[in-house]
N, C-alpha and C positions, 0 to 999 in steps of 0.2 A: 666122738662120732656126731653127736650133736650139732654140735660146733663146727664139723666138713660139712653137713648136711646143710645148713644155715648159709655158709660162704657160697657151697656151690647154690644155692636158690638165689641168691644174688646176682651173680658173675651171669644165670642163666636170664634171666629174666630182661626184658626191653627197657633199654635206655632212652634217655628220651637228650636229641642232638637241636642245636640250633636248627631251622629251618631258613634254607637261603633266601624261598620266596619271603617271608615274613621280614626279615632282614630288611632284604631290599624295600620297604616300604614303613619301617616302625620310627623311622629316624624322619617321619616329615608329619606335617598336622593334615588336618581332616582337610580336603578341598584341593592336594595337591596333584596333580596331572604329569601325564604324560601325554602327547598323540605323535602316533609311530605310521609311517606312509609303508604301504608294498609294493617292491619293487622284483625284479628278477634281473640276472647276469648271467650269462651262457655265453662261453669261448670269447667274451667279451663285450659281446654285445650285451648292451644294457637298456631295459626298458621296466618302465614307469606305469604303477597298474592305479585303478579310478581305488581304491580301496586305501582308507585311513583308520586305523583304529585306536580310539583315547582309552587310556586307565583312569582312573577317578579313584584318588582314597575316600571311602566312604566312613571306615572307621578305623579307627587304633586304640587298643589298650596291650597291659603288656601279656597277655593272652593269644592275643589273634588281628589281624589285621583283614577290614575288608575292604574289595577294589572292584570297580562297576569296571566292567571293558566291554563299548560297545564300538562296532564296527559300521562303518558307512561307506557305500557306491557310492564317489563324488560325482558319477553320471549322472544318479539317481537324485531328482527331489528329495530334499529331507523329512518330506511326509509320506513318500513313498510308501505303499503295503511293504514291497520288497525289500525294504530296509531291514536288518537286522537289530531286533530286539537285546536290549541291552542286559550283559549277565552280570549277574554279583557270584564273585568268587572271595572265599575266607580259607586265610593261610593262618593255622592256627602258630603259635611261639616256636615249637617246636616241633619234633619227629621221631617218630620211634626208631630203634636200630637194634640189633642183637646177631652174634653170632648163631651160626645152624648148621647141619647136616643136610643136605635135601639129595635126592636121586635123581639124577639127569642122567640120559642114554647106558641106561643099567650101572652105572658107575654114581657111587655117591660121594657127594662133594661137601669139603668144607667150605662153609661160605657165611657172609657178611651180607645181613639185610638191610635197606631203610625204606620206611614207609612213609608216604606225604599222602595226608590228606586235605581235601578241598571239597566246597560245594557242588561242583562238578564231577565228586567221583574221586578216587582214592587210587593211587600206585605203591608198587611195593618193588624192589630193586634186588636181586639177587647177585654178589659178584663175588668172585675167588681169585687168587695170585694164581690160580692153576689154572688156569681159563679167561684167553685174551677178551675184553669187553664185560660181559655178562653173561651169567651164567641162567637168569631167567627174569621175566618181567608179566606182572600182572598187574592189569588198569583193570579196576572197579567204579564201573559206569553209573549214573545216580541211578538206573532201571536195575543195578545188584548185580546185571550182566557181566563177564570176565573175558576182557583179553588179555589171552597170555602167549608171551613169546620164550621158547624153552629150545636152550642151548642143543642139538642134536651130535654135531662132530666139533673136531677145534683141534690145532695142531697148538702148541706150544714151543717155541724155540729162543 
């Protein structure tokens, strides 16, 4: 009994999964960049907005990786007030994940979590084979504040 007791505290407990942000950036050294332009497309038409934003690795180890991404109005002077102030975000190695039970629209569902967190705030992913998409999603804003988005109907076919 012992020995069920011990298995199941296991199997229940969060795993911790690659994390894709962190990935994406652990395989280059410190200094290395990206700057990505915005753009929009609609029925085809396409058009080119004043706004560019660079990532910067700022750090790597194999813990966590951090990345400045500041954003610039190529209208705007680059001394501009208006200019947006540059953020550091850290994507730690990995992510937690664990299967759960949770209850959405009086029906309780089995389902598969992951959770990312970051400097900016922390997400948590709820999704099930039984429920096209997700089945709930909560962003945890650095103010501790919660948006959450919860599956209400869903056909399956």
């Amino acid at each position: 009994m012992k020995t069920l007791f011990l298995i199941a505290a296991v199997v229940l407990m969060p795993q911790d999964q690659e994390n894709p942000e962190y990935k994406r950036w652990a395989s280059f050294k410190v200094g290395s960049w990206v700057k990505l332009r915005t753009g929009l497309e609609n029925g085809g038409n396409k058009m080119e907005l004043p706004v560019e934003t660079t990532y910067t690795l700022l750090e790597v180890d194999d813990k966590k990786v951090v990345v400045e991404e500041l954003t610039v109005n190529t209208l705007q002077p680059k001394d501009s007030p208006k200019q947006e102030k540059a953020k550091k975000r850290t994507y730690p190695a990995t992510r937690k994940q664990k299967d759960d039970v949770i209850e959405v629209a009086g029906k309780k569902i089995a389902c598969h979590w992951i959770e990312v967190g970051a400097s900016a705030g922390s997400s948590k992913t709820w999704t099930s084979p039984d429920v096209p998409g997700m089945v709930r999603l909560d962003i945890v804003l650095p103010n501790k504040s919660v948006h959450r988005l919860t599956a209400t109907a869903w056909e399956k076919k």
